[in-house]
N, C-alpha and C positions, 0 to 999 in steps of 0.2 A: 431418365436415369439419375441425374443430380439434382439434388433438392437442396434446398436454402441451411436447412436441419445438419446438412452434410458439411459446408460451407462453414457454418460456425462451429463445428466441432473440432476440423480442420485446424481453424483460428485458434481455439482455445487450446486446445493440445500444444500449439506452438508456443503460445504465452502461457502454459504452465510446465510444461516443457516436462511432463509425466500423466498417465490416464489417469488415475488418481486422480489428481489438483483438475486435471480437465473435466473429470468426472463433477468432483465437487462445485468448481464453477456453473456448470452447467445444471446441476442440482438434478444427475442424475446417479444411479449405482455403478459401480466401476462395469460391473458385468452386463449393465445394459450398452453404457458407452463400447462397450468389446465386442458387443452381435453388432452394433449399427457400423462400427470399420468393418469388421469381417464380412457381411455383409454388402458393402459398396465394393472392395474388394473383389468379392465373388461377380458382382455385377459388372465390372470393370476388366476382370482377369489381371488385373494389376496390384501389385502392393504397394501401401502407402506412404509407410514408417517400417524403419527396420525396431524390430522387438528387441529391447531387454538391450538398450542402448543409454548409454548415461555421458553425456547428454544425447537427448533424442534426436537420429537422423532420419528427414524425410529421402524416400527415394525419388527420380525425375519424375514419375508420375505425380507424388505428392505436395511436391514444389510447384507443378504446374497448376494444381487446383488451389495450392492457398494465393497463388497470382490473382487466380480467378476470384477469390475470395477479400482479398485485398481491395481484387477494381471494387466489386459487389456488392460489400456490405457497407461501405460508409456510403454508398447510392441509395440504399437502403434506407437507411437511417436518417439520409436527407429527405427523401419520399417520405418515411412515417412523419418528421417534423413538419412537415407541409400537411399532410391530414390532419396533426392533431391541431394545425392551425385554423385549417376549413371549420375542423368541428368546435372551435373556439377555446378558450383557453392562454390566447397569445400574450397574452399582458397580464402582469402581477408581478410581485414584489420577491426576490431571495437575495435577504442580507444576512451574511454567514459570517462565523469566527472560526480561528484554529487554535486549537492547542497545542500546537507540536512547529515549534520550532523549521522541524527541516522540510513540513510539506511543502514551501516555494516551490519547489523543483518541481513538483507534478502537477500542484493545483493551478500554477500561473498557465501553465498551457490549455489545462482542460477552463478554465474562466474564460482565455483567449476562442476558443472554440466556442463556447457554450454564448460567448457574446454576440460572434456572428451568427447564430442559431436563432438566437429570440433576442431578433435589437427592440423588444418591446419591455422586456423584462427590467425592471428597475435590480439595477446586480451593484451591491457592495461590500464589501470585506473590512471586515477589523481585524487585530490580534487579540488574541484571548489573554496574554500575558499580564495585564493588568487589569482586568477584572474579571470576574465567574460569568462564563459564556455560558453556562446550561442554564444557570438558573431566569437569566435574563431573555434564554429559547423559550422558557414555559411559559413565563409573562408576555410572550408574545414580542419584545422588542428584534430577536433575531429568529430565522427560517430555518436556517441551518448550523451547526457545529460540528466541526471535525476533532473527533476525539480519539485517544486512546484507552481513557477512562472513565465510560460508562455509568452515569448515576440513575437510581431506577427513579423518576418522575410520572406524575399523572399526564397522558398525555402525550409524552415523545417516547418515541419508536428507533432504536440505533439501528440502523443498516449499515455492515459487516461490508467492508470498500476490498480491504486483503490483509493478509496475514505477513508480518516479517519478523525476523532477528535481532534484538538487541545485543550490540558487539561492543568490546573495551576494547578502544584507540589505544596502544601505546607506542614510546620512540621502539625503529628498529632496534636501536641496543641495548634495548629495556630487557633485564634479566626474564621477564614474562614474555617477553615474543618468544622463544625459545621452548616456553610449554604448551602441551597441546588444549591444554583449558586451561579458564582462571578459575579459584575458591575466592569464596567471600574472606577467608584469611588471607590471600595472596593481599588484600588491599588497606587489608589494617596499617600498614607504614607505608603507603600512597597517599600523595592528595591527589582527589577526586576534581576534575573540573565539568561543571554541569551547567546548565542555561539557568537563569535566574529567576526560578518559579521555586513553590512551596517543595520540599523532599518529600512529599506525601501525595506526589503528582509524577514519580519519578519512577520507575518499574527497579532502577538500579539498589535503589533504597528501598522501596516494600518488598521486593517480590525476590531481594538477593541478600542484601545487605542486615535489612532487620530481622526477618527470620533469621539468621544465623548469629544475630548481637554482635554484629562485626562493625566498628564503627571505622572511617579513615582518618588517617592520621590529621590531613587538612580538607580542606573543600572552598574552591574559588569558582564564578562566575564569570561566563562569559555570553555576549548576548549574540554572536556571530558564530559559526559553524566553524570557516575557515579562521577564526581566531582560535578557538579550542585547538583543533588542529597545528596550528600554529606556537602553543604552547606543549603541546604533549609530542610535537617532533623533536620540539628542542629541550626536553627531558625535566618540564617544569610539573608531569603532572600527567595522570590518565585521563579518561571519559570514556562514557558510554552514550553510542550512538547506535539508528538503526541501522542498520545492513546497509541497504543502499545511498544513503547519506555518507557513508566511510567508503565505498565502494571505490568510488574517484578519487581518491586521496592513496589508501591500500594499494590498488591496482597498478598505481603510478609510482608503489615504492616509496612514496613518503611517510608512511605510518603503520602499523602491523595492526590488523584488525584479529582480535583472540574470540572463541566462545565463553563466554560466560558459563559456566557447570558444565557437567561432561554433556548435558545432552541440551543443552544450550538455551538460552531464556525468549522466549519467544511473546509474542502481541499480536494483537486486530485492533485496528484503526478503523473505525468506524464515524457514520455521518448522522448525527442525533438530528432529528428532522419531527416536527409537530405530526403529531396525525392529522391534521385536519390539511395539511399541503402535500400527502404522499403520495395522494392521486391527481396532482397536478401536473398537467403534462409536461412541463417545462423543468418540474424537480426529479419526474422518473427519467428525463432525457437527462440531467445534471450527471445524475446519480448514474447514469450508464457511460455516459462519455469522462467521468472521474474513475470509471472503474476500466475500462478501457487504456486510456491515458498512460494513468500508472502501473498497467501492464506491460505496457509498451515502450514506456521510460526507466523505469528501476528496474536494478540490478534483485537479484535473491527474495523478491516478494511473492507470495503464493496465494493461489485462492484462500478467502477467509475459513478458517477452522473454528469461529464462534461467532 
């Protein structure tokens, strides 16, 4: 009656917490993901999720089966690591960079995972902050690169990790908490506070700021998260951050996180990865258990949209 297919559909629905996003995860049509519930459903005589619920609630049947899904699929996952170790594969090399500042928060765990997975795996991490991590993936010195900006090279292939929000921090008693979005003129007499990389790596500056010739009044650097933070509570300045990186700060009433334009500025984070390592066992495992991970840790990110 219950198949594995069920089991992850389950999961994904939860961690996109809409068919939609669970559809797209699963990289099927929303209308096929809709007969395969209705369908167990009918097999079951039970419903699963109540419909047209924002956020999604499961009923005691469907709580039961993601328990079951929970024990089940990371047994899974350890069983497939063990095959693709029989079938060899177990030893080589991923040394990755980020370029994103706040990914700590997701990638430290999925590295901690992915270490006890393949303790054969030679695993090292830089920060990409001070030098060009893509160009130096094509030359072969790095495996992997976590980007948000995508350069089309001969040879590397981006796979699409998930989709989030980019949000403007300001203090609560910032005249813009107050509105229901920001324009690129609300921040003409703002200073901007941003992590200390080029502004042509910055989605706030190409993708908001320049289009509209809107320049800030100031612009200060900070190399820390909770230092930014720490300056735009106490009314020295804005920033923009992604969604779940502002989450914990927002949530706990230290800082107002706003949309940027009425329908808000959005990105894909993606893992720029050589072709020639995509089919190695140990990087489609990386690459599943980062996408996992950060499902299951941040706040407001969604299956990838590009």
């Amino acid at each position: 009656m219950l198949e594995l297919r069920h089991l992850k559909t389950l999961h994904a629905l939860r961690e996109s917490d809409s068919l939609v996003e669970a559809a797209e995860r699963l990289h099927l049509t929303q209308s096929a993901l809709s007969h395969q519930f209705k369908e167990l459903e009918e097999r079951l005589s039970l419903s699963l999720f109540v419909r047209k619920t924002k956020p999604l609630r499961f009923t005691s049947a469907g709580l039961r089966l993601l328990q079951l899904a929970d024990a089940v699929l990371p047994q899974l996952r350890s069983a497939e690591r063990d095959l693709a170790r029989l079938a060899g594969g177990t030893a080589g090399r991923l040394h990755m960079a980020i370029e994103c500042h706040s990914c700590f928060q997701w990638l430290m765990p999925t590295i901690d995972q992915f270490r006890d997975a393949w303790p054969e795996v030679e695993l090292d991490l830089a920060s990409g902050f001070s030098f060009a991590p893509l160009p130096a993936l094509a030359r072969g010195d790095l495996d992997l690169v976590v980007t948000s900006d995508p350069v089309e090279l001969a040879g590397i292939t981006y796979v699409p990790l998930f989709t989030y929000e980019a949000q403007l921090a300001v203090a609560n008693q910032h005249p813009l908490a107050n509105r229901p979005y920001v324009t690129p003129e609300d921040l003409a007499g703002e200073t901007l506070i941003h992590y200390p990389v080029e502004r042509d790596r910055l989605d706030i500056f190409t993708r908001f700021l320049d289009p509209a010739d809107v320049e800030p009044a100031g612009l200060r650097t900070a190399e820390l998260t909770v230092m930014m933070l720490q300056l735009v509570a106490s009314g020295r300045g804005v920033s923009c951050l992604p969604n779940w990186a502002l989450h914990e700060y927002s949530s706990r009433g230290y800082v107002t996180a706003k949309k940027l334009g009425e329908k808000g500025l959005y990105a894909t984070l993606y893992a720029g990865i050589r072709a020639d390592m995509l089919d190695a066992p140990f990087m489609r495992d990386f690459l599943l258990t980062a996408k996992d991970t950060s499902f299951a840790t941040l706040e407001g990110v969604s299956a990838a949209r590009g």
